[in-house]
C-alpha positions in Angstrom: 0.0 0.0 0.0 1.2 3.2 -0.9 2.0 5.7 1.9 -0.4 8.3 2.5 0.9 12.3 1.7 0.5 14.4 4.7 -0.8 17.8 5.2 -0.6 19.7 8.0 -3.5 22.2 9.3 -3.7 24.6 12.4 -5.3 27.9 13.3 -2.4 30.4 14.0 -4.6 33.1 16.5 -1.7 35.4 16.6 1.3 36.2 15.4 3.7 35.5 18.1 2.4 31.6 17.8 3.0 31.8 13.9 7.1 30.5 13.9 6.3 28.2 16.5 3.2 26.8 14.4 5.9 26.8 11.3 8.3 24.4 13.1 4.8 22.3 13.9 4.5 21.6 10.2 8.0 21.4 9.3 8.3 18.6 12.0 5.1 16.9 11.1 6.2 16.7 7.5 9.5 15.3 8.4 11.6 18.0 7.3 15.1 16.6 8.1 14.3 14.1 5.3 14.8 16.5 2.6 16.6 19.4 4.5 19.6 20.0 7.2 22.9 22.5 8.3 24.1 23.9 4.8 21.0 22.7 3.0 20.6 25.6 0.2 16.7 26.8 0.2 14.8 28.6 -2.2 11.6 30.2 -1.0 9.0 31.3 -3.6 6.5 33.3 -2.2 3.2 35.1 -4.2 3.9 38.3 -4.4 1.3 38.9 -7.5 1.8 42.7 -6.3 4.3 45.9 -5.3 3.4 45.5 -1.6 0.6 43.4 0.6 -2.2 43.0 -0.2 -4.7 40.4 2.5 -5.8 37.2 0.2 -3.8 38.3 -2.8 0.0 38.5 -1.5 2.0 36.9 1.4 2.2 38.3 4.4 5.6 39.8 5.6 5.3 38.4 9.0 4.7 35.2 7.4 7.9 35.4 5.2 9.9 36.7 8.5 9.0 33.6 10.2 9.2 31.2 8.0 13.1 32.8 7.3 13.8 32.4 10.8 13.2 29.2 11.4 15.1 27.9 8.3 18.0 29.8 9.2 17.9 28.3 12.8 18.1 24.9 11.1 21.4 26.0 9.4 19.5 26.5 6.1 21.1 28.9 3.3 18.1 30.5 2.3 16.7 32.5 -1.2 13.7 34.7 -1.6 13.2 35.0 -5.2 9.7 36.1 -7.3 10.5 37.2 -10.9 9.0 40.7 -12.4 4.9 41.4 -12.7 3.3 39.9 -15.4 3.0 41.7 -18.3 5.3 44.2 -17.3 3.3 45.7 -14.6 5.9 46.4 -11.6 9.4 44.6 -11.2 10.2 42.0 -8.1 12.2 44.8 -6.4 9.6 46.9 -5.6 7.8 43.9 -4.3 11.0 42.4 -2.2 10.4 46.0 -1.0 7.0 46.8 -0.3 6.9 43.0 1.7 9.5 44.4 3.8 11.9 41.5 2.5 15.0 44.1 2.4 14.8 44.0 6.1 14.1 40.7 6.4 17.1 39.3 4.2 19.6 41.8 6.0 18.6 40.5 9.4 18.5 37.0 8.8 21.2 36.8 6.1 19.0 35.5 3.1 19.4 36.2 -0.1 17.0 38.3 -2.8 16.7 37.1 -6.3 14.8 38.8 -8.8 14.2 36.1 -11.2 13.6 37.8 -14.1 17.4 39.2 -14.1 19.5 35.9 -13.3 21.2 33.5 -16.3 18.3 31.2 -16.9 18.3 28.2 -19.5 16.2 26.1 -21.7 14.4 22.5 -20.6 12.8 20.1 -22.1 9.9 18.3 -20.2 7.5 15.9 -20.9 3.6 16.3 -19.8 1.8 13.9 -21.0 1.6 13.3 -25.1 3.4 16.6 -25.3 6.9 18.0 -25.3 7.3 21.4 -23.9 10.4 23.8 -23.9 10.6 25.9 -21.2 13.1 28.7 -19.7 13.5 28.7 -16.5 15.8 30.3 -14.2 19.3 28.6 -13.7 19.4 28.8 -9.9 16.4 26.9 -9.8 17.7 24.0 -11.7 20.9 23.4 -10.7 21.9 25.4 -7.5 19.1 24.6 -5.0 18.3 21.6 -2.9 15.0 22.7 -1.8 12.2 24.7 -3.4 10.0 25.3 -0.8 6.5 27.4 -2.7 4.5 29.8 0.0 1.1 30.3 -2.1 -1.6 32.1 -1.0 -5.1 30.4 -1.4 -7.2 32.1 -3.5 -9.6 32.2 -6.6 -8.5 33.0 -10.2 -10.5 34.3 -12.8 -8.2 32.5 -15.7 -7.3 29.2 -14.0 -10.1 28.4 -11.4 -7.7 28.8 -8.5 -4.5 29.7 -7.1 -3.0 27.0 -5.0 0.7 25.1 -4.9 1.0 24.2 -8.6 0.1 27.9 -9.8 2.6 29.8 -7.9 5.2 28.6 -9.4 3.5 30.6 -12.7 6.0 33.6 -11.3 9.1 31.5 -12.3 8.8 32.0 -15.5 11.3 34.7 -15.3 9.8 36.6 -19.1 7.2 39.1 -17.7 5.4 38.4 -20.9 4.9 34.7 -19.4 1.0 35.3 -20.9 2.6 34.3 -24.2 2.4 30.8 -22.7 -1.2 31.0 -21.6 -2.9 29.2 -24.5 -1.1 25.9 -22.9 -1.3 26.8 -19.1 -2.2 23.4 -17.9 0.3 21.5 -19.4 3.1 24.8 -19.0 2.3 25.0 -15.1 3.0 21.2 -14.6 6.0 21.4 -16.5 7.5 24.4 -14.4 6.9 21.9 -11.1 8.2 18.8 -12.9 11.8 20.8 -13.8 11.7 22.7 -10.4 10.5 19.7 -8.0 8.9 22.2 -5.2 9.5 19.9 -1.9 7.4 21.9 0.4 4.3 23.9 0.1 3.7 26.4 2.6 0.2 28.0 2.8 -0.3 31.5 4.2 -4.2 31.3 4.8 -4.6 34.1 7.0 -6.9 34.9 4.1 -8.1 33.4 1.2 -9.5 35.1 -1.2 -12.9 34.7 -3.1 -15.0 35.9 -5.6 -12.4 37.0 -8.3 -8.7 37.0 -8.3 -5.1 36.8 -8.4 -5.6 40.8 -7.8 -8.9 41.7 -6.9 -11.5 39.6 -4.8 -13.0 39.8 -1.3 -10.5 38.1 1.3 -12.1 35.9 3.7 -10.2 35.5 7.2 -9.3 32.1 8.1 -6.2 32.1 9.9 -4.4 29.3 9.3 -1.4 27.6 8.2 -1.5 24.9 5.7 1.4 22.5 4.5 1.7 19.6 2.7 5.3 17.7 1.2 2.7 16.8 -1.6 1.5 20.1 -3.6 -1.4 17.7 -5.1 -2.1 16.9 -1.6 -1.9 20.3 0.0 -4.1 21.6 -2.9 -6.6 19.2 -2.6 -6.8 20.1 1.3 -7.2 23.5 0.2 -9.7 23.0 -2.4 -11.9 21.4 0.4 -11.4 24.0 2.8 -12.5 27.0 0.2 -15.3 24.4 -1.2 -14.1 24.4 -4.5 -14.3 21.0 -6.7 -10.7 20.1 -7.2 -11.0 18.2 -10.1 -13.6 21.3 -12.1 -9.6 22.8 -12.3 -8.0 21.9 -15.7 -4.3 21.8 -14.5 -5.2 19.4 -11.2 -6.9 17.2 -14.0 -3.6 17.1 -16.0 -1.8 16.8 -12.3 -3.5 14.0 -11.6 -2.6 12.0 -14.8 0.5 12.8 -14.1 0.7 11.2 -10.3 1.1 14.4 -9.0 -2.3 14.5 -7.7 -4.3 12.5 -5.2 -7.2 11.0 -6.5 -9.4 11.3 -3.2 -8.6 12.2 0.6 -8.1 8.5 1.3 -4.6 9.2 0.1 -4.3 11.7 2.3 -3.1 11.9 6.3 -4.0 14.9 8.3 -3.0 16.1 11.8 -6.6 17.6 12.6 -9.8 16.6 10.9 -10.2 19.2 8.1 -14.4 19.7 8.1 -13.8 22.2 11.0 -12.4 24.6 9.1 -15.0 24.1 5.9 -17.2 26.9 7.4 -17.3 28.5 3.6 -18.0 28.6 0.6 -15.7 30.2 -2.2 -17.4 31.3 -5.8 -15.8 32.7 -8.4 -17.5 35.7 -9.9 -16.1 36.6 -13.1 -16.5 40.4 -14.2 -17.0 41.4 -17.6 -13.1 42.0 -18.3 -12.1 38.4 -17.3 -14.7 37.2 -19.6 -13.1 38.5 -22.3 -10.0 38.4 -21.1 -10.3 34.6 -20.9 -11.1 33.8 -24.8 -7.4 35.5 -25.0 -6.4 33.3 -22.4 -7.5 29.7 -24.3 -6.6 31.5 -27.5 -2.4 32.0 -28.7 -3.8 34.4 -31.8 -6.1 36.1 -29.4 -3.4 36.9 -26.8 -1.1 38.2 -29.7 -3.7 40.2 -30.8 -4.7 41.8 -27.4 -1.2 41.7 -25.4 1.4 41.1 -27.7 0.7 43.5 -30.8 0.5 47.5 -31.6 -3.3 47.3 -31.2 -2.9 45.6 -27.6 -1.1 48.7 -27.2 -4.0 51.0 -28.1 -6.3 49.1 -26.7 -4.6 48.9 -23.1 -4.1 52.3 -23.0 -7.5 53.6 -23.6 -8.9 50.8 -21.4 -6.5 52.1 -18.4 -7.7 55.2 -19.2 -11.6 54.6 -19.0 -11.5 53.0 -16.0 -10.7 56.1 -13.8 -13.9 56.6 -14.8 -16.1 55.3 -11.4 -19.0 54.1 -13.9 -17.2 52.8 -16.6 -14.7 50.6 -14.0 -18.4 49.4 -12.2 -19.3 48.3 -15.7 -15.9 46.5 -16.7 -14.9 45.4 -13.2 -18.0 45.1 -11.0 -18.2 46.1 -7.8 -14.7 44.8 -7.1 -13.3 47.4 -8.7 -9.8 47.5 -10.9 -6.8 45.6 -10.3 -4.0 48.4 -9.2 -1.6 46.8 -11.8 -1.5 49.0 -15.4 1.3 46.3 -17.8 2.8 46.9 -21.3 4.3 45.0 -23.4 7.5 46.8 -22.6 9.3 47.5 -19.7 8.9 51.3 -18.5 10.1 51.2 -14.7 13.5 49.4 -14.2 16.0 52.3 -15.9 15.7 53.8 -12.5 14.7 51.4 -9.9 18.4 50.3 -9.1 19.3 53.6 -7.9 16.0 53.8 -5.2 15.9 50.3 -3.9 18.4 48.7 -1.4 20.8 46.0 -3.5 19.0 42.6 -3.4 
């Protein structure tokens, strides 16, 4: 009989319990197994945004502790994230607004912008298909533990957010959306060249109805982890009551044996059905409708990101949603996402002379 994947659960009620709650999970998934004294760790946190956002970034207390107890185990640790999609903000102003400066100075880890370190091609295999993919080099060959720190939330393009997705930001080309059309099968590629061992869940929120950057974050305060990311995603999915297997890339993931097929694979530490207290939904707004037939479509996002009339279009759309009715029309009551992207970069020829050196 095959063994059974734990995931770890607990209700952090404040943040002085929130390392200690860390070292819970770490021990309960047998961390010495994969890491010890010297052990080099990369940490990939969501930061889908400049600075914090509840339900849509991690937290920086969670980041601080999570630092502090790896470097007590001797661990060389990296914070990396690459540059916003679509050129929308680089991961320096990010590493700042999360306070991760300060953190890496007074822990000694290390900040990697991912979209500016040597980074080579793969190959990978996902299913009947052969994918080529560029991924960072450090990734590949110079760390020996990839620990990903998701946030759970909805998504208006992918269903949800959970282990596999974050590593999406490791693509380190901000025009990643180039690679949309094949998501599923991309996204399980990136974890099959990258091998995540851990997957740390900042659930002090999780955010429903819409997402990654607008939504309505629901408090749950808790911490999540699983060795499995199938596993700790399925947990999830249960806890936010979303049908795990209504997600295209879990589908794929299972197929691949990277995905449970039921919780009778599964071990826990608490039962989980105490914490299923509600309901996520996803409420697409008139945007992400049509931003989705781009998103299924590689002509259709070359048309409306990648050409002069995305251009165009992006600017007047940017500009008619100052507008307070015109935004309630195109975004619903949510409002706009803060982020404004181009196809080209307009912020890095003077962000490395403002921002402490990473």
């Amino acid at each position: 009989m095959a063994q059974r994947k734990r995931v770890f659960i607990a209700r952090v009620r404040t943040l002085e319990r929130l390392a200690a709650s860390i070292e819970d999970a770490l021990a309960y998934l047998s961390w010495e197994e994969c890491m010890g004294p010297g052990t080099r760790v990369f940490v990939k946190p969501n930061l889908t945004w400049r600075t914090h956002i509840p339900g849509v970034t991690v937290r920086p207390e969670f980041l601080e502790a999570l630092t502090a107890v790896l470097v007590s185990r001797g661990a060389v640790v990296y914070i990396g994230e690459s540059d916003g999609g679509y050129h929308g903000f680089v991961a320096e102003q990010a590493f700042e607004g999360h306070g991760l400066y300060r953190i890496a100075a007074k822990y000694g880890a290390r900040l990697v912008n991912l979209s500016t370190v040597p980074s080579e091609e793969v190959t990978v295999k996902v299913g009947n298909r052969t994918l080529r993919l560029r991924l960072p080099t450090l990734l590949l060959r110079d760390v020996d533990v990839f620990i990903t720190v998701p946030v759970p939330k909805v998504h208006a393009m992918t269903g949800v957010s959970l282990a596999f997705k974050n590593q999406w930001g490791c693509l380190p080309d901000p025009m990643r959306l180039r690679q949309h059309h094949q998501f599923a099968e991309a996204i399980i590629g990136i974890n099959k060249a990258l091998r995540p061992k851990l997957a740390l869940f900042d659930a002090e929120y999780i955010l429903n109805k819409n997402g990654p950057l607008i939504g309505e974050p629901m408090r749950k305060g808790l911490l999540i982890a699983a060795r499995d990311l199938g596993a700790g995603s399925l947990v999830c999915c249960l806890i936010m009551g979303i049908d795990p297997w209504s997600i295209k890339h879990h589908r794929l993931a299972a197929r691949e044996g990277m995905f449970p097929m039921n919780m009778s694979e599964v071990e826990l530490n608490t039962q989980v059905s105490q914490f299923c207290t509600e309901r996520c939904s996803l409420q697409h707004t008139l945007v992400n409708r049509l931003a989705l037939l781009a998103f299924n479509s590689r002509f259709l996002t070359t048309l409306l990101y990648d050409s002069w009339l995305a251009d165009l279009a992006h600017r007047a759309l940017y500009t008619l949603r100052r507008n307070r009715l015109l935004a309630g029309l195109f975004y619903g009551n949510l409002g706009p996402p803060p982020i404004e992207g181009s196809r080209t970069p307009k912020q890095r020829r003077s962000l490395a002379d403002r921002l402490p050196p990473a």
